[in-house]
N, C-alpha and C positions, 0 to 999 in steps of 0.2 A: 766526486771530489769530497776531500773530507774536510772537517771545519778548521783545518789550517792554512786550504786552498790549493793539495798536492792529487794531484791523479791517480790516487791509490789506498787501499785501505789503509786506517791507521794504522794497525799491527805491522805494516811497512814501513814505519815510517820514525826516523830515532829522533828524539826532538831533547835538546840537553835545555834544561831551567836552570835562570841563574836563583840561587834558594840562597837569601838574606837572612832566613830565621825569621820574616818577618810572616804577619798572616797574608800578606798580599801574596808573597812569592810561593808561599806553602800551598796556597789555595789552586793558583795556575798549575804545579805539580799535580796536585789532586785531581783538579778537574782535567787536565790530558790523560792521566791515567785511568782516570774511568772511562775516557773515551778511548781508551785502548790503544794507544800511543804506546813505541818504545823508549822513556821517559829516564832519561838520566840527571840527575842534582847533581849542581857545584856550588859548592861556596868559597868565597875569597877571603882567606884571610888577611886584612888591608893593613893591619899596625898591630903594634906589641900587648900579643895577652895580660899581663900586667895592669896595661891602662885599661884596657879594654873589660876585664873584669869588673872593675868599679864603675863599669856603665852600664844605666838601664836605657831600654831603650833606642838604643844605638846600633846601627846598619854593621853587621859584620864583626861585630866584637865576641869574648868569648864565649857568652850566656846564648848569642846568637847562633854561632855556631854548632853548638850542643842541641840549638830546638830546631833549626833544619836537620840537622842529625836525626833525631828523634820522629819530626815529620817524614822522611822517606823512609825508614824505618817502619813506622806505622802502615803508609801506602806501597808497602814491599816498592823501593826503586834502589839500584844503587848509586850511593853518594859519594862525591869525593872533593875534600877540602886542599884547597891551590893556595900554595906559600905566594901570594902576591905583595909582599910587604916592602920589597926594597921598590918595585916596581911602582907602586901606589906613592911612597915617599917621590920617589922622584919627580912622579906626572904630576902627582896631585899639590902634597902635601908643601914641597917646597914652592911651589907655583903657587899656591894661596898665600905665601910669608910671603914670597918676592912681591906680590899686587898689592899687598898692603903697604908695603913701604913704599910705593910706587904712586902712593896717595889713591889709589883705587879701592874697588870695593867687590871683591872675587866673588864669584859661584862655585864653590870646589863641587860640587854634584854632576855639575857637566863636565867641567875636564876630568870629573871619575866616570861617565858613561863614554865622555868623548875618548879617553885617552886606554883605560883599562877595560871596561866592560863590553865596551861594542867595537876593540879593536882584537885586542890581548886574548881575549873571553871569548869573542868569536870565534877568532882563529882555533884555538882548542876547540871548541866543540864543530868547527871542518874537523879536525885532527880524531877525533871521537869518532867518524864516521855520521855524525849527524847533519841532518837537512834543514834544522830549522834552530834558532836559539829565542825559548820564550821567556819573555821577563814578566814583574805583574806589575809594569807601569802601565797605570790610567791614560792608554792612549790606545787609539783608532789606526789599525793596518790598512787601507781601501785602494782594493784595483781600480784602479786608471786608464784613462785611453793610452797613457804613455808609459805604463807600467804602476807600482803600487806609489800607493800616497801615505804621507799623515796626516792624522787629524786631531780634533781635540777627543775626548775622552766624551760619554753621553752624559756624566755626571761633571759637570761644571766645577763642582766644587771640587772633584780629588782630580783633575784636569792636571798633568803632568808633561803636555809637552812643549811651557817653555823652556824646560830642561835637557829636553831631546834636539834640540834644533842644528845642532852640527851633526844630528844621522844622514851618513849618504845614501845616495843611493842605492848603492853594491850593497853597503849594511840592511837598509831597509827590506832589499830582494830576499833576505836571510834571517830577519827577526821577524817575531810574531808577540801578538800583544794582545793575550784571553782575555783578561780584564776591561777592556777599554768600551765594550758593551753594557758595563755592569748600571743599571741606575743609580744604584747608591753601595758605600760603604758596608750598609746593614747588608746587603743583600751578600757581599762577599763574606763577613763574619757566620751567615746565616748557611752555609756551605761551610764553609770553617768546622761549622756545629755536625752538620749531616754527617762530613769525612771522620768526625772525629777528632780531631785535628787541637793538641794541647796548645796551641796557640790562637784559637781563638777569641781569646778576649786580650790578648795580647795589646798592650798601647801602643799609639802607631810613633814615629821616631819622630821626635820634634828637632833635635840641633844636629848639627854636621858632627858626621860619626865620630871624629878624631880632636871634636873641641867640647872638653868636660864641662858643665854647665854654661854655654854657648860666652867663656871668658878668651875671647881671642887672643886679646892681647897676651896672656898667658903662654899660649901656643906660638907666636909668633919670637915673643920673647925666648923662648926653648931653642927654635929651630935658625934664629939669626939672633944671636947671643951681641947686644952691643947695638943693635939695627935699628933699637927706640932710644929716640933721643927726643927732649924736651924744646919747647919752642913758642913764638908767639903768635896768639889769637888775634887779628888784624883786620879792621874794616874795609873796604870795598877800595879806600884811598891810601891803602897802607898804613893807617893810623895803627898804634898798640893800643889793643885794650885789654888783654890779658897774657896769662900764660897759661900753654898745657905741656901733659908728661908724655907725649908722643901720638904723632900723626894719625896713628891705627887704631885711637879710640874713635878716631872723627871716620862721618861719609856724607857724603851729601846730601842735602834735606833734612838732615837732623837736628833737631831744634834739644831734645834732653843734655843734659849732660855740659853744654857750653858752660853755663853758670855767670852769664856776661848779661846786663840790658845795656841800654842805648843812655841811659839817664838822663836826663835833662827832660826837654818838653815833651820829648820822645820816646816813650819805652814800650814799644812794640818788641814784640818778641824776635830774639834773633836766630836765624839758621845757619847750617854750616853751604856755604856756596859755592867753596871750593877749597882742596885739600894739594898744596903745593909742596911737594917731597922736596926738591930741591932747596928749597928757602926752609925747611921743617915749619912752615906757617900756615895755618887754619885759619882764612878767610871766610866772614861771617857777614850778615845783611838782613833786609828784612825777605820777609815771603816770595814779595814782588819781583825779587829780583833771581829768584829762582826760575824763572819764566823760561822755558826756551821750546822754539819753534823746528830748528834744525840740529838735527844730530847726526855725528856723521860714526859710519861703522867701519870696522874693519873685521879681516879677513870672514867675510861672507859666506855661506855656504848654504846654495841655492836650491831647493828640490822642487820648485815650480819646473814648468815648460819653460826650453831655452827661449822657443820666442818669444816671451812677455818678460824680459828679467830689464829689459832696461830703463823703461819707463812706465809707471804703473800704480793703482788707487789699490792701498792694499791699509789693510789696520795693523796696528804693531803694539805688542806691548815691551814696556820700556821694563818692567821690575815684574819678578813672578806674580806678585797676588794682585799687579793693578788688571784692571777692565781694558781689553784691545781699547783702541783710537783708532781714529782714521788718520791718514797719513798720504802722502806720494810720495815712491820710492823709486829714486834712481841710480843705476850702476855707475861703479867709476871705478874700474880696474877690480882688484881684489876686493873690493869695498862698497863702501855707497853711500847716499846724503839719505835721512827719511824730513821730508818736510810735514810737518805735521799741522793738522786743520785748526787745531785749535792749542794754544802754550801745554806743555806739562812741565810739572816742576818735583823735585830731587830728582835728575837721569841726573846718573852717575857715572862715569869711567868705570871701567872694567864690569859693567853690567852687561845684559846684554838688549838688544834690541831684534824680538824673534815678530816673524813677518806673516798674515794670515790672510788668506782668501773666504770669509766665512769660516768654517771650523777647518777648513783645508793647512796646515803649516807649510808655506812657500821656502821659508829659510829663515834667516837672521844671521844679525853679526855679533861684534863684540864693539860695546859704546868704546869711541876712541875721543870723543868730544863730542 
Protein backbone atom coordinates (compact mmCIF):
# COMPACT_ATOMS: atom_id res chain seq x y z
CA UNK A 1 0.00 0.00 0.00
CA UNK A 2 1.18 3.38 -0.58
CA UNK A 3 0.87 6.26 1.78
CA UNK A 4 -2.41 7.35 0.67
CA UNK A 5 -3.69 3.73 1.57
CA UNK A 6 -4.51 2.56 -2.24
CA UNK A 7 -3.13 -1.01 -3.40
CA UNK A 8 -0.92 0.06 -5.86
CA UNK A 9 2.08 1.94 -6.55
CA UNK A 10 1.93 5.62 -6.51
CA UNK A 11 2.91 6.23 -10.24
CA UNK A 12 -0.78 4.58 -10.48
CA UNK A 13 -2.31 6.51 -8.78
CA UNK A 14 -3.86 10.46 -10.05
CA UNK A 15 -4.53 12.31 -6.85
CA UNK A 16 -5.95 16.16 -7.84
CA UNK A 17 -4.76 18.94 -4.66
CA UNK A 18 -6.90 21.56 -4.10
CA UNK A 19 -3.75 24.56 -4.39
CA UNK A 20 -4.96 27.83 -2.36
CA UNK A 21 -1.55 29.44 -3.10
CA UNK A 22 -1.18 28.90 0.28
CA UNK A 23 2.21 27.12 1.71
CA UNK A 24 -0.03 24.43 3.36
CA UNK A 25 -1.70 23.34 -0.05
CA UNK A 26 1.61 23.92 -2.00
CA UNK A 27 3.53 21.62 0.34
CA UNK A 28 0.84 18.58 0.05
CA UNK A 29 1.40 19.06 -3.80
CA UNK A 30 5.01 18.80 -3.31
CA UNK A 31 5.27 16.25 -1.05
CA UNK A 32 2.74 13.69 -3.24
CA UNK A 33 4.81 14.38 -5.91
CA UNK A 34 7.97 13.30 -4.59
CA UNK A 35 6.39 10.43 -3.59
CA UNK A 36 5.51 9.94 -7.04
CA UNK A 37 1.95 10.42 -7.42
CA UNK A 38 0.16 11.43 -10.61
CA UNK A 39 -0.48 14.84 -9.00
CA UNK A 40 -2.79 17.31 -10.66
CA UNK A 41 -3.47 21.36 -8.93
CA UNK A 42 -6.72 23.19 -8.91
CA UNK A 43 -7.51 26.29 -7.78
CA UNK A 44 -10.74 28.05 -7.38
CA UNK A 45 -11.24 31.17 -8.42
CA UNK A 46 -14.06 32.18 -5.45
CA UNK A 47 -14.92 36.15 -6.19
CA UNK A 48 -13.81 39.03 -8.32
CA UNK A 49 -10.08 39.82 -9.15
CA UNK A 50 -10.47 43.27 -8.48
CA UNK A 51 -11.16 42.78 -4.84
CA UNK A 52 -9.15 40.15 -4.56
CA UNK A 53 -6.02 41.95 -5.70
CA UNK A 54 -6.05 44.40 -2.83
CA UNK A 55 -5.78 41.30 -0.58
CA UNK A 56 -2.87 39.97 1.11
CA UNK A 57 -3.19 37.01 2.62
CA UNK A 58 -6.42 35.84 1.46
CA UNK A 59 -7.51 32.02 0.38
CA UNK A 60 -8.01 32.17 -3.48
CA UNK A 61 -7.57 35.76 -4.39
CA UNK A 62 -5.38 36.87 -7.31
CA UNK A 63 -1.70 37.08 -5.81
CA UNK A 64 -2.95 33.51 -4.68
CA UNK A 65 -3.65 32.32 -7.61
CA UNK A 66 -0.45 33.29 -9.48
CA UNK A 67 1.63 31.55 -6.43
CA UNK A 68 -0.18 28.07 -6.86
CA UNK A 69 0.49 28.78 -10.49
CA UNK A 70 4.01 29.22 -9.91
CA UNK A 71 4.28 26.22 -7.22
CA UNK A 72 3.20 23.59 -9.76
CA UNK A 73 5.19 25.12 -12.15
CA UNK A 74 8.23 24.64 -10.12
CA UNK A 75 7.20 20.94 -9.14
CA UNK A 76 6.50 20.15 -12.86
CA UNK A 77 2.46 19.30 -12.15
CA UNK A 78 -0.29 20.49 -14.45
CA UNK A 79 -2.48 23.14 -13.07
CA UNK A 80 -5.85 24.46 -13.74
CA UNK A 81 -7.66 27.46 -12.48
CA UNK A 82 -11.92 26.75 -12.17
CA UNK A 83 -14.32 29.97 -12.66
CA UNK A 84 -16.06 29.00 -9.28
CA UNK A 85 -17.31 32.54 -8.54
CA UNK A 86 -21.04 32.53 -9.36
CA UNK A 87 -21.06 29.28 -7.61
CA UNK A 88 -19.12 30.43 -4.44
CA UNK A 89 -21.52 33.69 -4.41
CA UNK A 90 -24.34 31.77 -4.09
CA UNK A 91 -23.35 28.77 -1.53
CA UNK A 92 -21.19 30.86 0.29
CA UNK A 93 -21.25 34.42 0.15
CA UNK A 94 -25.09 35.11 0.21
CA UNK A 95 -25.60 32.55 2.99
CA UNK A 96 -23.11 34.48 5.33
CA UNK A 97 -25.26 38.11 4.48
CA UNK A 98 -28.56 36.00 5.08
CA UNK A 99 -27.11 34.59 9.00
CA UNK A 100 -26.14 37.76 9.76
CA UNK A 101 -29.26 39.42 9.49
CA UNK A 102 -30.81 36.38 11.00
CA UNK A 103 -29.04 37.75 14.22
CA UNK A 104 -26.65 34.69 13.83
CA UNK A 105 -23.12 34.44 13.77
CA UNK A 106 -21.85 32.21 10.31
CA UNK A 107 -18.86 30.25 9.57
CA UNK A 108 -18.59 30.98 5.81
CA UNK A 109 -15.31 28.23 5.78
CA UNK A 110 -17.43 25.43 6.15
CA UNK A 111 -20.27 26.04 3.88
CA UNK A 112 -17.02 26.79 1.55
CA UNK A 113 -15.60 23.21 2.27
CA UNK A 114 -19.26 21.87 2.77
CA UNK A 115 -20.86 23.40 -0.26
CA UNK A 116 -17.86 24.04 -2.97
CA UNK A 117 -14.86 22.24 -2.04
CA UNK A 118 -15.81 18.87 -0.97
CA UNK A 119 -18.85 18.55 -3.08
CA UNK A 120 -18.30 20.72 -6.57
CA UNK A 121 -14.47 20.10 -6.20
CA UNK A 122 -14.80 16.54 -5.65
CA UNK A 123 -16.85 15.76 -8.15
CA UNK A 124 -14.40 17.29 -10.83
CA UNK A 125 -11.54 15.80 -9.73
CA UNK A 126 -13.99 12.00 -10.12
CA UNK A 127 -14.35 13.78 -13.50
CA UNK A 128 -10.30 14.22 -13.92
CA UNK A 129 -10.09 10.52 -13.61
CA UNK A 130 -8.61 10.86 -10.08
CA UNK A 131 -8.80 8.51 -6.88
CA UNK A 132 -8.22 10.61 -4.41
CA UNK A 133 -8.71 14.65 -3.67
CA UNK A 134 -5.84 15.91 -1.18
CA UNK A 135 -6.12 19.16 0.63
CA UNK A 136 -3.60 20.54 3.27
CA UNK A 137 -6.02 20.82 6.13
CA UNK A 138 -4.51 19.86 9.58
CA UNK A 139 -6.58 16.93 9.89
CA UNK A 140 -6.27 13.18 10.54
CA UNK A 141 -7.69 10.33 7.70
CA UNK A 142 -7.68 6.92 10.13
CA UNK A 143 -9.09 3.48 8.90
CA UNK A 144 -11.70 2.21 11.08
CA UNK A 145 -13.30 -0.94 11.84
CA UNK A 146 -16.28 0.64 9.88
CA UNK A 147 -14.37 2.30 7.27
CA UNK A 148 -12.13 5.50 7.51
CA UNK A 149 -12.45 8.19 10.41
CA UNK A 150 -11.62 11.82 11.29
CA UNK A 151 -9.57 13.03 13.66
CA UNK A 152 -8.00 15.95 14.97
CA UNK A 153 -4.73 17.03 13.46
CA UNK A 154 -1.30 15.93 15.80
CA UNK A 155 -0.59 19.45 16.14
CA UNK A 156 -3.39 20.87 18.30
CA UNK A 157 -2.70 24.14 17.59
CA UNK A 158 -3.21 24.27 13.54
CA UNK A 159 -6.20 21.42 14.46
CA UNK A 160 -8.69 22.30 11.64
CA UNK A 161 -11.44 19.93 12.06
CA UNK A 162 -14.04 21.89 13.63
CA UNK A 163 -14.36 23.06 10.25
CA UNK A 164 -14.69 19.86 8.55
CA UNK A 165 -17.50 18.41 10.51
CA UNK A 166 -20.36 18.11 7.71
CA UNK A 167 -17.63 15.69 5.63
CA UNK A 168 -19.58 12.57 4.91
CA UNK A 169 -18.83 9.73 4.70
CA UNK A 170 -18.79 9.11 0.70
CA UNK A 171 -16.57 12.35 0.97
CA UNK A 172 -14.21 11.08 3.54
CA UNK A 173 -13.78 7.53 1.50
CA UNK A 174 -12.23 9.96 -1.34
CA UNK A 175 -10.18 12.73 0.53
CA UNK A 176 -6.91 12.44 1.89
CA UNK A 177 -5.21 14.87 4.31
CA UNK A 178 -0.89 14.79 4.03
CA UNK A 179 -0.62 17.34 6.53
CA UNK A 180 -2.56 16.11 9.52
CA UNK A 181 0.58 14.06 10.84
CA UNK A 182 2.77 17.21 10.66
CA UNK A 183 3.83 18.20 14.46
CA UNK A 184 4.03 21.57 13.84
CA UNK A 185 3.69 24.43 11.45
CA UNK A 186 7.67 24.76 11.40
CA UNK A 187 7.92 21.51 10.23
CA UNK A 188 5.69 22.16 7.02
CA UNK A 189 7.47 25.58 6.09
CA UNK A 190 10.79 23.58 6.68
CA UNK A 191 9.67 21.28 3.50
CA UNK A 192 8.37 24.38 1.89
CA UNK A 193 12.26 25.32 1.99
CA UNK A 194 13.59 21.71 0.83
CA UNK A 195 11.04 21.86 -2.39
CA UNK A 196 11.90 25.23 -3.01
CA UNK A 197 8.86 26.21 -2.83
CA UNK A 198 8.39 30.76 -3.22
CA UNK A 199 5.89 30.57 -0.78
CA UNK A 200 7.38 29.46 1.98
CA UNK A 201 7.52 32.04 4.36
CA UNK A 202 4.28 33.08 3.05
CA UNK A 203 1.65 34.49 6.07
CA UNK A 204 -0.78 32.02 6.88
CA UNK A 205 -4.63 33.75 5.97
CA UNK A 206 -5.94 35.23 9.03
CA UNK A 207 -9.77 36.83 7.83
CA UNK A 208 -12.34 35.05 5.61
CA UNK A 209 -11.14 35.46 2.06
CA UNK A 210 -14.06 37.64 0.79
CA UNK A 211 -14.13 40.28 3.88
CA UNK A 212 -11.26 43.05 3.39
CA UNK A 213 -9.98 43.79 6.76
CA UNK A 214 -12.22 41.30 8.54
CA UNK A 215 -15.13 44.69 8.18
CA UNK A 216 -18.28 42.52 7.79
CA UNK A 217 -20.56 44.75 8.15
CA UNK A 218 -19.16 46.31 4.84
CA UNK A 219 -19.66 43.12 3.04
CA UNK A 220 -23.08 42.51 4.23
CA UNK A 221 -24.06 45.94 3.60
CA UNK A 222 -22.85 45.27 -0.36
CA UNK A 223 -24.58 42.07 -0.80
CA UNK A 224 -28.07 43.07 0.96
CA UNK A 225 -28.24 46.85 0.09
CA UNK A 226 -30.97 48.27 2.80
CA UNK A 227 -30.75 44.83 5.05
CA UNK A 228 -28.95 47.04 8.19
CA UNK A 229 -31.16 48.80 9.98
CA UNK A 230 -30.61 50.65 13.19
CA UNK A 231 -32.26 49.63 16.54
CA UNK A 232 -32.35 49.41 20.30
CA UNK A 233 -29.84 47.91 22.89
CA UNK A 234 -32.30 46.51 25.58
CA UNK A 235 -31.93 44.77 28.92
CA UNK A 236 -32.92 41.29 29.87
CA UNK A 237 -36.62 42.98 30.71
CA UNK A 238 -36.94 44.97 27.62
CA UNK A 239 -35.83 47.99 29.21
CA UNK A 240 -33.85 50.62 26.42
CA UNK A 241 -30.69 51.57 27.13
CA UNK A 242 -29.35 52.53 24.04
CA UNK A 243 -29.15 52.40 20.31
CA UNK A 244 -27.17 50.68 17.63
CA UNK A 245 -26.49 50.97 13.64
CA UNK A 246 -27.46 47.44 12.95
CA UNK A 247 -27.79 43.96 14.25
CA UNK A 248 -24.57 42.41 12.27
CA UNK A 249 -22.06 44.45 14.45
CA UNK A 250 -23.37 42.33 17.50
CA UNK A 251 -22.87 38.34 18.35
CA UNK A 252 -22.98 36.79 21.24
CA UNK A 253 -20.69 37.06 24.18
CA UNK A 254 -19.49 40.03 23.06
CA UNK A 255 -18.77 42.53 25.61
CA UNK A 256 -16.48 45.31 23.05
CA UNK A 257 -18.08 47.53 21.14
CA UNK A 258 -21.78 47.84 23.27
CA UNK A 259 -20.60 51.15 24.66
CA UNK A 260 -23.58 50.80 27.50
CA UNK A 261 -22.91 50.00 31.54
CA UNK A 262 -25.54 49.20 33.88
CA UNK A 263 -24.89 52.55 36.02
CA UNK A 264 -26.19 53.10 39.14
CA UNK A 265 -24.72 50.54 42.03
CA UNK A 266 -24.15 48.35 39.35
CA UNK A 267 -21.69 48.63 36.61
CA UNK A 268 -20.59 45.35 35.84
CA UNK A 269 -19.64 44.97 32.49
CA UNK A 270 -22.23 44.18 29.90
CA UNK A 271 -22.61 41.34 27.09
CA UNK A 272 -24.38 40.87 24.10
CA UNK A 273 -26.93 37.77 25.21
CA UNK A 274 -28.86 37.74 22.36
CA UNK A 275 -29.36 39.16 18.94
CA UNK A 276 -33.18 39.48 17.90
CA UNK A 277 -33.50 40.20 14.05
CA UNK A 278 -37.02 40.39 14.06
CA UNK A 279 -37.41 43.28 16.82
CA UNK A 280 -33.74 44.62 15.24
CA UNK A 281 -32.86 44.65 19.10
CA UNK A 282 -29.59 43.64 20.86
CA UNK A 283 -30.25 42.22 24.18
CA UNK A 284 -27.52 42.76 26.62
CA UNK A 285 -26.73 41.47 30.56
CA UNK A 286 -24.25 40.63 32.64
CA UNK A 287 -21.70 37.53 32.17
CA UNK A 288 -23.87 35.34 34.41
CA UNK A 289 -26.41 35.16 32.31
CA UNK A 290 -24.65 33.98 29.48
CA UNK A 291 -24.61 30.53 31.13
CA UNK A 292 -26.11 27.80 29.16
CA UNK A 293 -26.10 24.12 29.79
CA UNK A 294 -28.28 22.81 26.85
CA UNK A 295 -27.94 23.48 23.20
CA UNK A 296 -29.88 22.15 20.71
CA UNK A 297 -28.43 21.52 16.92
CA UNK A 298 -29.72 21.17 13.86
CA UNK A 299 -29.29 19.46 10.89
CA UNK A 300 -26.60 16.90 12.24
CA UNK A 301 -24.29 15.17 10.20
CA UNK A 302 -23.05 11.96 11.96
CA UNK A 303 -19.74 10.05 11.01
CA UNK A 304 -19.63 8.00 14.33
CA UNK A 305 -21.15 4.31 14.32
CA UNK A 306 -24.77 4.23 13.70
CA UNK A 307 -25.15 2.25 16.86
CA UNK A 308 -24.12 4.86 19.45
CA UNK A 309 -25.64 8.11 17.75
CA UNK A 310 -28.37 8.31 20.11
CA UNK A 311 -27.35 8.50 23.37
CA UNK A 312 -23.90 9.28 24.32
CA UNK A 313 -20.82 11.10 26.67
CA UNK A 314 -18.98 12.75 23.99
CA UNK A 315 -16.97 16.39 24.23
CA UNK A 316 -18.11 19.09 21.82
CA UNK A 317 -16.82 22.14 21.02
CA UNK A 318 -19.05 25.09 20.74
CA UNK A 319 -16.65 27.90 18.81
CA UNK A 320 -13.40 26.90 16.73
CA UNK A 321 -10.64 28.01 19.08
CA UNK A 322 -12.52 26.97 22.47
CA UNK A 323 -11.00 23.52 24.37
CA UNK A 324 -13.72 20.39 23.67
CA UNK A 325 -16.18 20.04 27.08
CA UNK A 326 -17.76 17.23 28.06
CA UNK A 327 -21.26 16.99 27.22
CA UNK A 328 -24.18 14.20 26.46
CA UNK A 329 -25.45 14.07 23.42
CA UNK A 330 -28.84 12.95 22.21
CA UNK A 331 -30.53 12.44 18.76
CA UNK A 332 -33.79 13.97 17.85
CA UNK A 333 -34.61 13.62 14.23
CA UNK A 334 -32.23 15.48 12.03
CA UNK A 335 -30.84 17.06 15.04
CA UNK A 336 -30.01 16.94 18.80
CA UNK A 337 -29.84 18.45 22.34
CA UNK A 338 -25.98 18.38 23.69
CA UNK A 339 -26.36 18.75 27.43
CA UNK A 340 -23.32 19.74 28.74
CA UNK A 341 -21.39 18.91 32.19
CA UNK A 342 -20.60 22.04 33.13
CA UNK A 343 -22.35 26.11 31.83
CA UNK A 344 -20.43 27.53 28.67
CA UNK A 345 -21.06 30.89 27.79
CA UNK A 346 -21.24 33.03 24.37
CA UNK A 347 -22.72 29.72 22.14
CA UNK A 348 -24.15 31.49 19.66
CA UNK A 349 -26.79 30.63 16.72
CA UNK A 350 -25.40 29.85 13.56
CA UNK A 351 -22.15 28.47 15.18
CA UNK A 352 -21.59 25.25 15.29
CA UNK A 353 -21.49 22.56 17.82
CA UNK A 354 -18.81 19.61 16.28
CA UNK A 355 -18.92 16.42 18.47
CA UNK A 356 -15.46 14.32 19.54
CA UNK A 357 -14.70 10.95 20.87
CA UNK A 358 -11.08 11.69 22.02
CA UNK A 359 -9.38 13.24 18.89
CA UNK A 360 -12.00 10.88 16.76
CA UNK A 361 -14.74 13.74 14.98
CA UNK A 362 -18.21 11.97 15.58
CA UNK A 363 -20.14 14.87 13.77
CA UNK A 364 -21.69 18.12 14.70
CA UNK A 365 -24.54 20.34 13.99
CA UNK A 366 -25.25 23.79 13.39
CA UNK A 367 -26.26 25.78 17.18
CA UNK A 368 -30.04 26.31 16.49
CA UNK A 369 -30.48 27.58 20.30
Amino acid sequence: MNSLGFDKPPQQTRVVVAMSGGVDSSVTAALLKEQGYDVVGVTLQLYDYGMAVERKGACCAGQDIYDARTVAERIDIPHYVLDYESKFSQSVMDDFADSYLRGETPIPCVRCNQRVKFRDMLAMARDLGAEALATGHYVRRVAGAHGPELHRAVDAGKDQSYFLFTTTKEQLDFLRFPLGGMNSKTETRALAEKYGLAVADKPDSQDICFVPNGDYASVVAKLRPGGIDPGDIVDEAGNVLGRHDGIIHFTVGQRRGINLTRGGENNEPLYVLRVDAGKRQVVVGPRAALAQQMVRLRDVNWLGHADAVRDVDVTVKLRSAQAPIAARFTRDGDGGVLTLHEPAFGVAPGQAGVIYDGDRVLGGGWIAA
